[in-house]
N, C-alpha and C positions, 0 to 999 in steps of 0.2 A: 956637351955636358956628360958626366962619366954618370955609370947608373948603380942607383944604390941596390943595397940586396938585403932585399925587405927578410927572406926568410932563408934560411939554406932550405936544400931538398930534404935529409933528415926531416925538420921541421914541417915539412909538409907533409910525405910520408909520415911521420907521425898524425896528423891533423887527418887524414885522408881514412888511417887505422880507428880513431878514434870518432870519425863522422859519418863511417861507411852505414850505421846502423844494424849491424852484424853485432853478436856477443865475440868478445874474443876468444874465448873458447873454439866458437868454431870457424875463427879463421885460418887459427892455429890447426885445427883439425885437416880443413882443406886446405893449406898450404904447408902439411907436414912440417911445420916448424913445432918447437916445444914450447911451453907456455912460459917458462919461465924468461925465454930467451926474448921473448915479443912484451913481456911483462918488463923486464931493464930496459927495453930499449923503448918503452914509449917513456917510462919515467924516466930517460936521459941517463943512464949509470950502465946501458950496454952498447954495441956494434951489433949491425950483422953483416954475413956475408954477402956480396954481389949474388952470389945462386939464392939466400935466402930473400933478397930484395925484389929476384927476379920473379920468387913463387907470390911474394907476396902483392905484386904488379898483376900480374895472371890472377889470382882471386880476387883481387878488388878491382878489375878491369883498369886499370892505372895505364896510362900513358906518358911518355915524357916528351914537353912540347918545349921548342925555342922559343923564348921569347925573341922581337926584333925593336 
């Protein structure tokens, strides 16, 4: 049975920015990102970079697991 995909990562990474319990303000602070850039990108109208994905894994302790 092929498997469905409930969410992209985007989507989750989003959910994870928004549930971490942190103001955005300072995640943007400790992950050197600009606000406006993490501000498009949760309401879906930006990108970021892999390097900006990677700071933003590093402050919200994020990992990325395989599902099997």
């Amino acid at each position: 049975m092929p498997r469905v995909r409930v969410e992209t990562f985007s989507d989750q990474l989003r959910a994870a920015i928004l549930n971490s319990g942190r103001p955005r303000s300072h995640v943007c602070a400790d992950a050197d990102i600009d606000p406006s850039h993490l501000h498009r990108f949760v309401h879906g109208t930006g990108r970021l970079t892999n390097d900006t994905i990677d700071r933003l894994a590093k402050v919200l302790n994020l990992s990325l697991v395989v599902e099997e």
